[in-house]
Biopython code that builds the backbone (N, CA, C, O; Angstrom):
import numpy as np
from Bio.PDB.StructureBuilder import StructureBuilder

atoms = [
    (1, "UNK", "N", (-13.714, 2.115, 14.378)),
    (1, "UNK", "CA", (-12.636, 1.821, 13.434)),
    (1, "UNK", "C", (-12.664, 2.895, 12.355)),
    (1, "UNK", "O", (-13.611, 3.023, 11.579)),
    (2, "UNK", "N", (-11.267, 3.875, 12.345)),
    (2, "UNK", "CA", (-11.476, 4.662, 11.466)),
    (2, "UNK", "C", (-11.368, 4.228, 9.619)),
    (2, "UNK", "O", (-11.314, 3.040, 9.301)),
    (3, "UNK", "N", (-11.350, 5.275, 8.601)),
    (3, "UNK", "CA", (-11.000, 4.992, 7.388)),
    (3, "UNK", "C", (-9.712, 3.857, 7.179)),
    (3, "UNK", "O", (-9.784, 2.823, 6.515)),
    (4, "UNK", "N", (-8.624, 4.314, 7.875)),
    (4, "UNK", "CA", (-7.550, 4.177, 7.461)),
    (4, "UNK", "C", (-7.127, 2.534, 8.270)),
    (4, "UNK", "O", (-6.149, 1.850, 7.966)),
    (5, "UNK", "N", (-8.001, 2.248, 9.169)),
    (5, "UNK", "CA", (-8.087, 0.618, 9.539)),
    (5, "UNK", "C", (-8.761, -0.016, 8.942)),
    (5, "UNK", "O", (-8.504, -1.171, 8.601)),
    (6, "UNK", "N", (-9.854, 0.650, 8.663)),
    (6, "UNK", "CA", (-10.367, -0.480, 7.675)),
    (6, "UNK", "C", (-10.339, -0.644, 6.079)),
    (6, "UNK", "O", (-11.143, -1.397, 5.529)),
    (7, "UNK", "N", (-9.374, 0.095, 5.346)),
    (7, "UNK", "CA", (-9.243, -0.097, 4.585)),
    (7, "UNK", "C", (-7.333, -1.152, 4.435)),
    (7, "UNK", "O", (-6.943, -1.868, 3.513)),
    (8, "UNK", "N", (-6.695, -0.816, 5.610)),
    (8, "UNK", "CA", (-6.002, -2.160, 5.855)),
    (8, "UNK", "C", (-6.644, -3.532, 5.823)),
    (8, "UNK", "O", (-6.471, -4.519, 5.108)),
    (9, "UNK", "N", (-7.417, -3.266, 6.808)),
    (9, "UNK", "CA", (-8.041, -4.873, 6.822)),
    (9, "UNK", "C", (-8.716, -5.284, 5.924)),
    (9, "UNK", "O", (-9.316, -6.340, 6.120)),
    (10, "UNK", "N", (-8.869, -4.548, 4.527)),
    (10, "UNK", "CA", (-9.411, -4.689, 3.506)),
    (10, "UNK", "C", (-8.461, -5.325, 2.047)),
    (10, "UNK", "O", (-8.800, -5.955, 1.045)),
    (11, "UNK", "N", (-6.907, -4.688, 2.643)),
    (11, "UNK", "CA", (-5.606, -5.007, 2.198)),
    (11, "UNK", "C", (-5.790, -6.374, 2.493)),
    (11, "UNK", "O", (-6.300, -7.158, 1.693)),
    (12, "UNK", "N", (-5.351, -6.711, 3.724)),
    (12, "UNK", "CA", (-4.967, -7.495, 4.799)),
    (12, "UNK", "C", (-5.997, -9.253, 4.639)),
    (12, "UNK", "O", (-5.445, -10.330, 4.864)),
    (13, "UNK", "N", (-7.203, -9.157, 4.303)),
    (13, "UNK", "CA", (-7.775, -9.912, 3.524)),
    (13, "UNK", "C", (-7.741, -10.334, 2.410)),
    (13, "UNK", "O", (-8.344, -11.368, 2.123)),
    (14, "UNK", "N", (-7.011, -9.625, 1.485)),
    (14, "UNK", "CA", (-6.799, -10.017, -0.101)),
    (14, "UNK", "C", (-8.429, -10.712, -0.708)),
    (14, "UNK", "O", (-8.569, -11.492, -1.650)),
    (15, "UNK", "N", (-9.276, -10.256, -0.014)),
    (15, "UNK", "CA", (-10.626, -10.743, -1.064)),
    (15, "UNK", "C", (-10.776, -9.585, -1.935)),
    (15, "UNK", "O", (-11.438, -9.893, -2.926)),
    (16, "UNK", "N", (-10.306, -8.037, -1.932)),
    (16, "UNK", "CA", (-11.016, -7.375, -3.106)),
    (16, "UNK", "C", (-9.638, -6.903, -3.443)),
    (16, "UNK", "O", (-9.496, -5.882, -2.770)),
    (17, "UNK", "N", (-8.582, -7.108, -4.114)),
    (17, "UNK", "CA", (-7.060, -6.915, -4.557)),
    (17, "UNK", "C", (-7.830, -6.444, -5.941)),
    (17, "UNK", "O", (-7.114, -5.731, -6.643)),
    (18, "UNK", "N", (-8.812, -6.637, -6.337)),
    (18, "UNK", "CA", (-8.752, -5.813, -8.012)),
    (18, "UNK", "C", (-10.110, -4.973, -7.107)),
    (18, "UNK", "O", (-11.161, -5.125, -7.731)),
    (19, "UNK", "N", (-10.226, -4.466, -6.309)),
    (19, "UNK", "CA", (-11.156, -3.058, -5.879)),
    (19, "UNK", "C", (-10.508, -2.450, -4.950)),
    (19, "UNK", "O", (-11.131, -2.508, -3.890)),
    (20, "UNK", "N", (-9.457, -1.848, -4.869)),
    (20, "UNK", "CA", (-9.077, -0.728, -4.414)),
    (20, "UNK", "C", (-8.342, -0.040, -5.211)),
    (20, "UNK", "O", (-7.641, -0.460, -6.132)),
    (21, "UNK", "N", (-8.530, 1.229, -4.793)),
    (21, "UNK", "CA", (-8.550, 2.538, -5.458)),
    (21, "UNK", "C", (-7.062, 3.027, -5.428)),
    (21, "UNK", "O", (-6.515, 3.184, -4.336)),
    (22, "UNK", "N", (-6.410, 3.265, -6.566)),
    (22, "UNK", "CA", (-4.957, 3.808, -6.322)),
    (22, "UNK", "C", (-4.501, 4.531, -5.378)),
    (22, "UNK", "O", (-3.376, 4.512, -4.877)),
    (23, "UNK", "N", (-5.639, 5.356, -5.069)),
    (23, "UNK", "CA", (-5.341, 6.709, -4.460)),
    (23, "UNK", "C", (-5.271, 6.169, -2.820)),
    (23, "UNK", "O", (-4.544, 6.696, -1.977)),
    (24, "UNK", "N", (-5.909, 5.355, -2.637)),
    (24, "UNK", "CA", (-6.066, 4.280, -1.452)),
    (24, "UNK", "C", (-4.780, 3.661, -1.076)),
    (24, "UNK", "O", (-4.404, 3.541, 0.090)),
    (25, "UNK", "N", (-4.203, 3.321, -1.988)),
    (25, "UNK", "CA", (-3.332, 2.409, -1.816)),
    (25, "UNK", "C", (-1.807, 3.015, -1.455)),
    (25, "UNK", "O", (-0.912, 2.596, -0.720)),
    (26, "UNK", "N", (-1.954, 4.385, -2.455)),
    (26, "UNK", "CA", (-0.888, 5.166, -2.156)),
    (26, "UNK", "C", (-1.180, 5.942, -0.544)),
    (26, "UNK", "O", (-0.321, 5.618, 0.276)),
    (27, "UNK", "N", (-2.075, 6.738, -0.101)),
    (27, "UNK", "CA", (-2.080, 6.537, 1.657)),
    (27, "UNK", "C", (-2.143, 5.935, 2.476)),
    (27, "UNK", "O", (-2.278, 6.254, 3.658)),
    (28, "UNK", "N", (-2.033, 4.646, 1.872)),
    (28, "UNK", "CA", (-1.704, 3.793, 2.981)),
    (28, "UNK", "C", (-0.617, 3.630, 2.840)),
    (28, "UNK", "O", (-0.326, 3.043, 3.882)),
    (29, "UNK", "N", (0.361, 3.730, 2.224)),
    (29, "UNK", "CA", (2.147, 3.613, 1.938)),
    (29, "UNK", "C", (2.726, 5.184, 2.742)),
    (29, "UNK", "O", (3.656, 5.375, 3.525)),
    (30, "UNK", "N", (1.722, 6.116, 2.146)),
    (30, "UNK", "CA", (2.386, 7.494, 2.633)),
    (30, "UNK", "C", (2.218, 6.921, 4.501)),
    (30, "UNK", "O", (3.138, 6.797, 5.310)),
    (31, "UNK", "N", (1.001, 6.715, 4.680)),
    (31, "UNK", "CA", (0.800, 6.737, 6.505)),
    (31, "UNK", "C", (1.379, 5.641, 7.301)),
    (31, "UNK", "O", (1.279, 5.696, 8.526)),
    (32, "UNK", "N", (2.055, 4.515, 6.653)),
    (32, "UNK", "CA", (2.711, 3.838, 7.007)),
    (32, "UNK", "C", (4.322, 3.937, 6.892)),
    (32, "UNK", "O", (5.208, 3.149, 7.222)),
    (33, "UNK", "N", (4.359, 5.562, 6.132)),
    (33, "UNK", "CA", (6.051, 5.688, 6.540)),
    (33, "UNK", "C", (6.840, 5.593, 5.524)),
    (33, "UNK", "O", (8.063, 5.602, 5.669)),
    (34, "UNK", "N", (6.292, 5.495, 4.430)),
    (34, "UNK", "CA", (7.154, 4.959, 2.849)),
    (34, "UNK", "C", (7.122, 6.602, 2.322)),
    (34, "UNK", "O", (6.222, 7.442, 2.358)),
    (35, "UNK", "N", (8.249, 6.641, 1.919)),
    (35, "UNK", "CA", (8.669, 7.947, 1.360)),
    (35, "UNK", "C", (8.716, 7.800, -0.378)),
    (35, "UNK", "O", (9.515, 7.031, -0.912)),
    (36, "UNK", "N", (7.393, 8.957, -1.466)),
    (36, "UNK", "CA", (7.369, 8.291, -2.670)),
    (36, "UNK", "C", (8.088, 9.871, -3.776)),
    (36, "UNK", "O", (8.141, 11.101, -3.800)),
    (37, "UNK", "N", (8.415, 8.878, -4.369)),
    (37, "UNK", "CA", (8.815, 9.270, -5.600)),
    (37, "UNK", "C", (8.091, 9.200, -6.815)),
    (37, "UNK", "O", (7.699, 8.079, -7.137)),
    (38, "UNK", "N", (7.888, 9.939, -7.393)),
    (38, "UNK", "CA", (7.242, 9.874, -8.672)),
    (38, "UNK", "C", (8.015, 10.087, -10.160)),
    (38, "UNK", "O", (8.508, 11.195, -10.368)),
    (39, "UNK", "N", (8.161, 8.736, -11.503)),
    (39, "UNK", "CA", (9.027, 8.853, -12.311)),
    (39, "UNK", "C", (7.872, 8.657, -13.131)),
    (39, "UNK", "O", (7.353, 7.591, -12.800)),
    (40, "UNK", "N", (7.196, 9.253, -14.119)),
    (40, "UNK", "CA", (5.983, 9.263, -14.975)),
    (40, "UNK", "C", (4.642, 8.627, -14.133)),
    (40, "UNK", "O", (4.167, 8.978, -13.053)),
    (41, "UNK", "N", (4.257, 7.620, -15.011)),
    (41, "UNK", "CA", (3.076, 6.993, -14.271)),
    (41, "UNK", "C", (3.932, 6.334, -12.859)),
    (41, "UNK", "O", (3.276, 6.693, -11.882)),
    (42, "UNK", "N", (4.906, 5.672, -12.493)),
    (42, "UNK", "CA", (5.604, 4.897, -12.039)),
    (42, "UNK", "C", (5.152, 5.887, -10.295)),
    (42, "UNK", "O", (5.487, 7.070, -10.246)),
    (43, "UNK", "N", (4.451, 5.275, -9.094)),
    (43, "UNK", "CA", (4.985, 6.107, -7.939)),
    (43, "UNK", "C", (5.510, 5.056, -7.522)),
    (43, "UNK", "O", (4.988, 3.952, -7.676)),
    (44, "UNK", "N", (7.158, 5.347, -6.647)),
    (44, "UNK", "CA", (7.653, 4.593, -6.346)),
    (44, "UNK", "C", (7.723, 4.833, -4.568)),
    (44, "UNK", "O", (7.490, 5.923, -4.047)),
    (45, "UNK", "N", (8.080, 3.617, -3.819)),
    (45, "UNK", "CA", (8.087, 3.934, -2.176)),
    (45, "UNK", "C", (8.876, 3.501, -1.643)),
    (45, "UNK", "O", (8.860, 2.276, -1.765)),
    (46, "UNK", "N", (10.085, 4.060, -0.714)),
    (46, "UNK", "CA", (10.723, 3.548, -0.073)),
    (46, "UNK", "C", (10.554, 3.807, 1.669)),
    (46, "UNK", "O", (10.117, 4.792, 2.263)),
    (47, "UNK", "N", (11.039, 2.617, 2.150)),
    (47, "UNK", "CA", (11.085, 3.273, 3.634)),
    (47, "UNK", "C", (12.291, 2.492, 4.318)),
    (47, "UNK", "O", (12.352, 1.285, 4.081)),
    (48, "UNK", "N", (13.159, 3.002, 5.059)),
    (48, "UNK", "CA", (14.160, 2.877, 5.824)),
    (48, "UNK", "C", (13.716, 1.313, 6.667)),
    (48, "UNK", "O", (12.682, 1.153, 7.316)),
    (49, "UNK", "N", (14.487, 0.570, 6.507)),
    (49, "UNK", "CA", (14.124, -0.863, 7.626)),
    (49, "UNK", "C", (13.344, -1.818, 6.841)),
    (49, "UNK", "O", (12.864, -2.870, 7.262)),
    (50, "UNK", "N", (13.233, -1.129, 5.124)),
    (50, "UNK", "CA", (12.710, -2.438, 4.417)),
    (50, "UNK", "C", (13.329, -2.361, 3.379)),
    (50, "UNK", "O", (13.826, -1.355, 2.871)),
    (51, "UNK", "N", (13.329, -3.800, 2.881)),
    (51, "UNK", "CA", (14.536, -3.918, 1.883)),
    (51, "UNK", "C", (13.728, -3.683, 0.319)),
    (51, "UNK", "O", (14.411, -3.332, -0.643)),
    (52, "UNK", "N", (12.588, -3.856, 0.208)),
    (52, "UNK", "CA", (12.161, -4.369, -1.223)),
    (52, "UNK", "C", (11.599, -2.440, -1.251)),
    (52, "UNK", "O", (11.326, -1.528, -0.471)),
    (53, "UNK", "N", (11.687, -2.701, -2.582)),
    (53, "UNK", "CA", (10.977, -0.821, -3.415)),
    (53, "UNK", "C", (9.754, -1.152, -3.996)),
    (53, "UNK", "O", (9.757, -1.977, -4.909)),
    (54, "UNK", "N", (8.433, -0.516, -3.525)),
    (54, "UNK", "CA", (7.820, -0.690, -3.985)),
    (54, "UNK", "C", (7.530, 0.012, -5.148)),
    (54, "UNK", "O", (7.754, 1.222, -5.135)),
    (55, "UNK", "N", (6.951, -0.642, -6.427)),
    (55, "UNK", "CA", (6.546, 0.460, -7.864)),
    (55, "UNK", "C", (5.384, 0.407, -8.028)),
    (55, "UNK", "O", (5.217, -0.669, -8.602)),
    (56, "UNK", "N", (4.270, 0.960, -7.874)),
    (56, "UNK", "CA", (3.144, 0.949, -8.223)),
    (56, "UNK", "C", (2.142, 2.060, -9.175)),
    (56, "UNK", "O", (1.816, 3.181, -8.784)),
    (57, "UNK", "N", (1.774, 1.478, -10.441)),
    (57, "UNK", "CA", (0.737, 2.743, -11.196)),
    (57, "UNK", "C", (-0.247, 2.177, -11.320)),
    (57, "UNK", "O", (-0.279, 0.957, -11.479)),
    (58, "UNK", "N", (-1.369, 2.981, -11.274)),
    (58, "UNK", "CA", (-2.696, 2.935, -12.035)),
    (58, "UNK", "C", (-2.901, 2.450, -13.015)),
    (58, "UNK", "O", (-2.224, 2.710, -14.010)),
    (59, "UNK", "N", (-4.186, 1.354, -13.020)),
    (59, "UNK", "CA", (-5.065, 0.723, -13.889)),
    (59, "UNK", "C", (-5.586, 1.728, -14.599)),
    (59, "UNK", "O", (-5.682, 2.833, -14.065)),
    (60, "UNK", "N", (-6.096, 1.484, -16.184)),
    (60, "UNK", "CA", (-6.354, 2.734, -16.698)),
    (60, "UNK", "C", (-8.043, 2.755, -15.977)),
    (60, "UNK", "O", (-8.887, 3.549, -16.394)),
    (61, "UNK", "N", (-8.329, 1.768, -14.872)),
    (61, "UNK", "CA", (-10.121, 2.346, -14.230)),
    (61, "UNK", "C", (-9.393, 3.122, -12.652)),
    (61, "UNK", "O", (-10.171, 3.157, -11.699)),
    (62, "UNK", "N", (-8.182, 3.615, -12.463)),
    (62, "UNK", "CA", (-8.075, 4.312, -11.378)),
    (62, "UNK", "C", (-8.041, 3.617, -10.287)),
    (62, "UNK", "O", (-8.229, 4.064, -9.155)),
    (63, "UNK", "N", (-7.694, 2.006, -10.710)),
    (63, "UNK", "CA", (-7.512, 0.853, -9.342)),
    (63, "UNK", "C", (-5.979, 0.608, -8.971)),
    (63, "UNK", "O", (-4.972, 1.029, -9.541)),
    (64, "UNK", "N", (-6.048, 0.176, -8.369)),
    (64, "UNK", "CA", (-4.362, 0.104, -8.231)),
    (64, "UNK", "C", (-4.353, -2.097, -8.995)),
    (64, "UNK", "O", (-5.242, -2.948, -8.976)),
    (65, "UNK", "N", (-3.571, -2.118, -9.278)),
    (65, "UNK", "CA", (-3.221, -3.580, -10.144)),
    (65, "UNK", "C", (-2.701, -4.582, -9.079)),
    (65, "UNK", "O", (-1.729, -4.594, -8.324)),
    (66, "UNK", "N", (-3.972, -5.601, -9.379)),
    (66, "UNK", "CA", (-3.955, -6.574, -8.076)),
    (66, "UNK", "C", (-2.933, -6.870, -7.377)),
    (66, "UNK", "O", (-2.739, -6.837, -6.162)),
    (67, "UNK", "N", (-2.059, -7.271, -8.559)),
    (67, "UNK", "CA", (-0.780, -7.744, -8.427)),
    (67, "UNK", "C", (0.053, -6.961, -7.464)),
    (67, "UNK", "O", (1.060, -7.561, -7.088)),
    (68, "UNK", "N", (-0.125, -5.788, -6.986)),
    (68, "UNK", "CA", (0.660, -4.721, -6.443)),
    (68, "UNK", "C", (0.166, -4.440, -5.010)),
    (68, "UNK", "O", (0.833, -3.974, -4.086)),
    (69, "UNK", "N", (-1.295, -4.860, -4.998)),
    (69, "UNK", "CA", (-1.930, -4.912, -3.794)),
    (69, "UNK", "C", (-1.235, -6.042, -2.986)),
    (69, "UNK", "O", (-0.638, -5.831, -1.930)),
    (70, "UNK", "N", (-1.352, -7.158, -3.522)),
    (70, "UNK", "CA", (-0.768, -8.531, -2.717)),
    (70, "UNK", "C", (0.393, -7.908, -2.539)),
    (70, "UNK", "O", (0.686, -7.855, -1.345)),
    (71, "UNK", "N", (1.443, -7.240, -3.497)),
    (71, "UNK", "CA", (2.859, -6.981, -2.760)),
    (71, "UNK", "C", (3.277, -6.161, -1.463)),
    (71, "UNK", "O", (4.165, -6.447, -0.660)),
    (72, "UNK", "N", (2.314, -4.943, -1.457)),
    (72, "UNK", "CA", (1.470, -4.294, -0.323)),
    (72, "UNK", "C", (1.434, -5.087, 0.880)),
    (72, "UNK", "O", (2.157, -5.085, 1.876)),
    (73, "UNK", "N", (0.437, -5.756, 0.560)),
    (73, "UNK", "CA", (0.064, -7.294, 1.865)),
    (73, "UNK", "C", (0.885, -7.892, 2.014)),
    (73, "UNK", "O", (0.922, -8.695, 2.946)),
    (74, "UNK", "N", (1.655, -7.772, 1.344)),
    (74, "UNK", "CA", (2.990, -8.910, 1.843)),
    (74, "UNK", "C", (4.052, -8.336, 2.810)),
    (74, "UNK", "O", (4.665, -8.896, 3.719)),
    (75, "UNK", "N", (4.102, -6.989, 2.336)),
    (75, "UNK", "CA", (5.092, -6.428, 2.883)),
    (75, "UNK", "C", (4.460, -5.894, 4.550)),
    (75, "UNK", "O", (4.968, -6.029, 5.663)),
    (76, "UNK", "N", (3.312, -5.335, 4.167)),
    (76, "UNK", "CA", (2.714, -5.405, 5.375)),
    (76, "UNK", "C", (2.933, -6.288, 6.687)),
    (76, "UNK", "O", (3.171, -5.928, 7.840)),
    (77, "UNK", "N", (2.777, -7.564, 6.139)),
    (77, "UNK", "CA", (2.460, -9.325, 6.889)),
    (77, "UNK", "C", (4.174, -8.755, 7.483)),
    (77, "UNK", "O", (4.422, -8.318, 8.607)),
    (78, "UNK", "N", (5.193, -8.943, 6.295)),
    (78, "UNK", "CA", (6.580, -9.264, 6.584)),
    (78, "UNK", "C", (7.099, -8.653, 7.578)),
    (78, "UNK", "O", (7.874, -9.191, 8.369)),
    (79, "UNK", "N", (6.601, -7.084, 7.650)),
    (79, "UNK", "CA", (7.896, -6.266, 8.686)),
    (79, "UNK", "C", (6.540, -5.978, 9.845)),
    (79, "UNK", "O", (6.744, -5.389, 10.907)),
    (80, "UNK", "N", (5.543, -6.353, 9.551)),
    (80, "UNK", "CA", (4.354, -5.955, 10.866)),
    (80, "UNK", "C", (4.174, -4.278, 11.029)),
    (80, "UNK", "O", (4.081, -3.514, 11.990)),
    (81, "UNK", "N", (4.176, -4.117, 9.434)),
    (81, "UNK", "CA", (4.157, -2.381, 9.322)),
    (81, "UNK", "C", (2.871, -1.748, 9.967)),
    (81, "UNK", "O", (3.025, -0.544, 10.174)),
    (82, "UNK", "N", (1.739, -2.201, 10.311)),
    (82, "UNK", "CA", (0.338, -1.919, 10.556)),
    (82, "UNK", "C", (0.528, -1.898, 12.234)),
    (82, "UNK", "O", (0.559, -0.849, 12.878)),
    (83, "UNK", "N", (0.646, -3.202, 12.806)),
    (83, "UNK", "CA", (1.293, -3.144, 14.171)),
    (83, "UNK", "C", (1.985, -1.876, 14.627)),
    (83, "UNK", "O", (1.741, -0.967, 15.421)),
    (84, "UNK", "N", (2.999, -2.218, 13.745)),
    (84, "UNK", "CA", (4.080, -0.524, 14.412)),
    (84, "UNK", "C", (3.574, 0.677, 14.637)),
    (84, "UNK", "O", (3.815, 1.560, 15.460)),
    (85, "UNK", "N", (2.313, 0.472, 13.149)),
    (85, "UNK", "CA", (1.900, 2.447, 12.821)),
    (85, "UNK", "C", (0.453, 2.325, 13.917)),
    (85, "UNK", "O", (-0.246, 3.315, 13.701)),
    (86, "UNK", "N", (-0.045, 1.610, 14.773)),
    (86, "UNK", "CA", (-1.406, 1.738, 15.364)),
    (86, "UNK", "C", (-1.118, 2.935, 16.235)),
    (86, "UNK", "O", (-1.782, 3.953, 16.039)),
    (87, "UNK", "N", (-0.054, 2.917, 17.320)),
    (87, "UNK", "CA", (-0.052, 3.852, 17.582)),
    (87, "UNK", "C", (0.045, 5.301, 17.896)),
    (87, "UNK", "O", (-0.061, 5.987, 18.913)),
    (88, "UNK", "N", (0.366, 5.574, 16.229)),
    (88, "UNK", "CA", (0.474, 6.863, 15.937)),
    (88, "UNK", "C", (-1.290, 7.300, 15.500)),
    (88, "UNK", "O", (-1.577, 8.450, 15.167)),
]
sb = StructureBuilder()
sb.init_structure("model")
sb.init_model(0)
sb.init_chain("A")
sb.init_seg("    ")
for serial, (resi, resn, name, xyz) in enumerate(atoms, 1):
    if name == "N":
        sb.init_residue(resn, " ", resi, " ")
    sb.init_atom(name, np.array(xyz, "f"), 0.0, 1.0, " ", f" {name:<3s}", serial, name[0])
structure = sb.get_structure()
């Protein structure tokens, strides 16, 4: 299981939503296909075939904000974005 699965299934569990790392959180949006924008602190993600925008910035400890993780996981769960991207 490489980096980038198991730090889904790390999503995908919601037991550590205040320990992951921004920088984490944003490649898993880039490798799952979300195209980002950046408006100050604000990176924003869109991807074609989903309706909601994600906004996500940094905790001032360089975590991404729990709250943003679960939205992550949700969106994940909703369109079966992890499913789709396995076999790339």
């Amino acid at each position: 299981m490489g980096e980038f699965e198991k730090l889904i299934l790390k999503i995908l569990q919601g037991l550590a939503d205040k320990n992951i790392d921004f920088d984490d959180l944003k490649k898993v949006l880039l490798r799952l296909g979300f195209e980002e924008r950046i408006k100050g602190s604000h990176h924003i993600y869109t991807k074609e075939d989903v309706e909601e925008i994600i906004n996500i910035q940094p905790s001032n400890e360089g975590k991404a904000k729990p709250y943003q993780v679960k939205q992550v996981r949700e969106l994940i769960l909703k369109y079966q974005l992890f499913e789709n991207n396995e076999d790339e």
